[in-house]
Structures are given as C-alpha cells and as structure tokens.
C-alpha positions, 0 to 999 in steps of 0.5 A: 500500500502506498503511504506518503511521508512528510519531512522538514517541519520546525520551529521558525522565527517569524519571517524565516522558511521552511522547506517541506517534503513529501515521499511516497513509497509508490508511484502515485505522483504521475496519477494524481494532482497532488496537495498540501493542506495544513490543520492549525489547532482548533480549525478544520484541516485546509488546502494550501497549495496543489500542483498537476501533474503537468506542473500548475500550481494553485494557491491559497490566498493566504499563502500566496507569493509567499509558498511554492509547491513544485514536484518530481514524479520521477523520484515521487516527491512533492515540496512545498518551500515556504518563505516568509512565514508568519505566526499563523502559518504554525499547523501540521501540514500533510501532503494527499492527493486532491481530493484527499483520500483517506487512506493516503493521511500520514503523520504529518509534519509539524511546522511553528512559527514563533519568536 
C-alpha cells in the first residue's frame, strides 16, 4: 500500500522558511494532482497549495507569493518551500492527493512559527 511521508517541519522565527517534503513509497505522483493542506489547532484541516501533474500550481490566498509547491514524479516527491512565514502559518501540514483520500493521511509534519 502506498503511504506518503512528510519531512522538514520546525520551529521558525517569524519571517524565516521552511522547506517541506513529501515521499511516497509508490508511484502515485504521475496519477494524481497532488496537495498540501495544513490543520492549525482548533480549525478544520485546509488546502494550501496543489500542483498537476503537468506542473500548475494553485494557491491559497493566504499563502500566496509567499509558498511554492513544485514536484518530481520521477523520484515521487512533492515540496512545498515556504518563505516568509508568519505566526499563523504554525499547523501540521500533510501532503494527499486532491481530493484527499483517506487512506493516503500520514503523520504529518509539524511546522511553528514563533519568536
């Protein structure tokens, strides 16, 4: 069965980046469009960035100019390179494909913004 795995979650100062990756032990990445989505405490899991497999990307508009999401197909990997970040961008963040399947939820990383 295929499992995604997030990596590279921290501790960040306001202003500071991250660089999230995603893996996946199958080759799903050249099937689906793929997602990040991120759940804060207290609020419903969001999408933050999608990407197709021809590479178009999408954004939310809190996130936008400030997060891009990019992918190798070939090596199964999804990033998502967070630049500026802000307090209210801690969450842990979770790559799945869009829609999300249930059965593609990992663990998710963590990510905290704060000084």
């Amino acid at each position: 069965q295929v499992q995604l795995v997030e990596s590279g979650g921290g501790l960040v100062q306001p202003g500071g980046s991250l660089r999230l990756s995603c893996a996946a032990s199958g080759s799903i990445f050249s099937i689906y469009i793929m997602g990040w989505y991120r759940q804060a405490p207290g609020k419903q899991r969001e999408v933050v960035a999608t990407i197709t497999r021809g590479g178009n990307t999408n954004y939310a508009d809190s996130v936008k100019g400030r997060f891009t999401v990019s992918r190798d197909n070939a090596k199964n990997t999804v990033v998502l390179q967070m630049n500026s970040l802000k307090p209210e961008d801690t969450a842990v963040y979770y790559c799945n494909t869009v829609p999300s399947q249930t059965r593609y939820w990992g663990q998710g990383t963590q990510v905290t913004v704060s000084t």
